[in-house]
LUMZA-562624 format. One line per 10 residues: number of its first residue (from 1); their letters; for each residue x, y, z of N, C-alpha, C, CB. Coordinates in steps of 0.02 Angstrom, whole numbers. Glycine has a CB too. Layout:
NUM> a> X:Y:Z:X:Y:Z:X:Y:Z:X:Y:Z  ...;
***
This chain:
1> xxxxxxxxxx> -504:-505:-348:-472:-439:-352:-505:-393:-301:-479:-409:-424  -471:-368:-250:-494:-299:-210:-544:-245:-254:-420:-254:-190  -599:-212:-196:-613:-188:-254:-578:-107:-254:-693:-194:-263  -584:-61:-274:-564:13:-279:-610:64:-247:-560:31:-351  -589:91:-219:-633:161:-208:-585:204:-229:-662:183:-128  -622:257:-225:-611:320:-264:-587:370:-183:-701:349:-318  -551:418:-205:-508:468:-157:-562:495:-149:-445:516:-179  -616:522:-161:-680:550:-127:-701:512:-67:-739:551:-175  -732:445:-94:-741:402:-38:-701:397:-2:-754:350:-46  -632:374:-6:-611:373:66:-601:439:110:-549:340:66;
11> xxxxxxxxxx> -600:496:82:-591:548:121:-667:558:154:-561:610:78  -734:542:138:-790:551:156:-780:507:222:-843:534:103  -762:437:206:-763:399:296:-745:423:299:-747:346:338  -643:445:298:-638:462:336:-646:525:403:-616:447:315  -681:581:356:-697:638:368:-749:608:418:-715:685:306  -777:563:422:-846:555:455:-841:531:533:-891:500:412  -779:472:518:-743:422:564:-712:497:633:-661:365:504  -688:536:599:-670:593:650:-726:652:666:-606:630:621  -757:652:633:-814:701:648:-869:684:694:-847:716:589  -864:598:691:-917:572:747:-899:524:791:-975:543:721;
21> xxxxxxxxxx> -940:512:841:-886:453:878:-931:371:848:-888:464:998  -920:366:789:-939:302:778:-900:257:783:-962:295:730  -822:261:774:-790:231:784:-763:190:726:-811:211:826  -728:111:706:-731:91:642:-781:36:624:-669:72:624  -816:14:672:-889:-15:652:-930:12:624:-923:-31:692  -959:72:671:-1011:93:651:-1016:132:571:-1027:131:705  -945:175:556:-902:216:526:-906:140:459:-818:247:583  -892:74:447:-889:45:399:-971:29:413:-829:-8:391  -999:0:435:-1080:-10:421:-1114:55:396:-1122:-32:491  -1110:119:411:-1138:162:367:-1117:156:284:-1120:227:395;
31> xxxxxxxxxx> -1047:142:291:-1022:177:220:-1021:82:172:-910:234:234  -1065:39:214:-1057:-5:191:-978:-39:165:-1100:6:155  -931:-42:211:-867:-66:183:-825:-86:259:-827:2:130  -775:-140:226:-734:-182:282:-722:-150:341:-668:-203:260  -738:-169:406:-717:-148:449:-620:-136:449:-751:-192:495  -609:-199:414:-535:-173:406:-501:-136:361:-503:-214:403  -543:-111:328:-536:-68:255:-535:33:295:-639:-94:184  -578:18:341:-600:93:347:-549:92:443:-725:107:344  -533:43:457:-446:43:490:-383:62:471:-423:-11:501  -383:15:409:-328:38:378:-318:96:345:-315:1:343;
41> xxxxxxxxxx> -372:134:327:-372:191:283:-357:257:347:-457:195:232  -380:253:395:-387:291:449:-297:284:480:-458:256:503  -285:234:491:-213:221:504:-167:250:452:-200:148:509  -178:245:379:-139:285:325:-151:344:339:-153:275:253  -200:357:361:-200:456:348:-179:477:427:-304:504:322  -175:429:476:-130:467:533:-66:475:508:-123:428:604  -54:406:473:37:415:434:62:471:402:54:367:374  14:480:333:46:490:305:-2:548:280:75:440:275  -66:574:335:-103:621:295:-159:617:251:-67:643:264  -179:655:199:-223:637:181:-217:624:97:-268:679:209;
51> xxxxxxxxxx> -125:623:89:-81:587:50:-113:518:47:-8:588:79  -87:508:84:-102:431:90:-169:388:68:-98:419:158  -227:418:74:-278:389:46:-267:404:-36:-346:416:80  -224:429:-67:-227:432:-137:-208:364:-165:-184:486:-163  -220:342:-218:-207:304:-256:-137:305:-269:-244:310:-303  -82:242:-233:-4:249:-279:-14:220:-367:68:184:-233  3:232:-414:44:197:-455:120:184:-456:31:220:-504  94:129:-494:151:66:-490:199:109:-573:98:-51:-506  245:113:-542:306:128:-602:335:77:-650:369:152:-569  339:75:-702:377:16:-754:433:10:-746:377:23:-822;
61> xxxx> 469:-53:-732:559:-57:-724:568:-97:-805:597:-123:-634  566:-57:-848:602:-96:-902:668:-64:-913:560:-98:-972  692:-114:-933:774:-109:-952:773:-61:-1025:814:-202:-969  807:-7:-1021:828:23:-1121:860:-32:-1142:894:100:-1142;
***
């Protein structure tokens, strides 16, 4: 199972990832996490803001 971070954490990289020129190496070796984790999160919040690092839930399709 992936694990979870919390909307704090990702707004902290990411806040950090733009505040310094570490880039996404250096930017995941500080914060201890995937180089492709702290890509992808950086790529969501060009998308979609800082929306985007929130947590979606998943909606129930049951039938009445």
């Amino acid at each position: 199972m992936a694990k979870k971070y919390t909307f704090d954490f990702k707004k902290q990289v990411i806040e950090h990832y733009f505040k310094s020129n570490d880039g996404y190496g250096l930017t995941a070796w500080h914060f201890q996490v995937p180089v492709g984790t702290v890509e992808s999160w950086v790529k969501l919040y060009k998308r979609k803001g800082i929306e985007g690092l929130k947590p979606v839930t998943k909606q129930s399709c049951f039938g009445v």
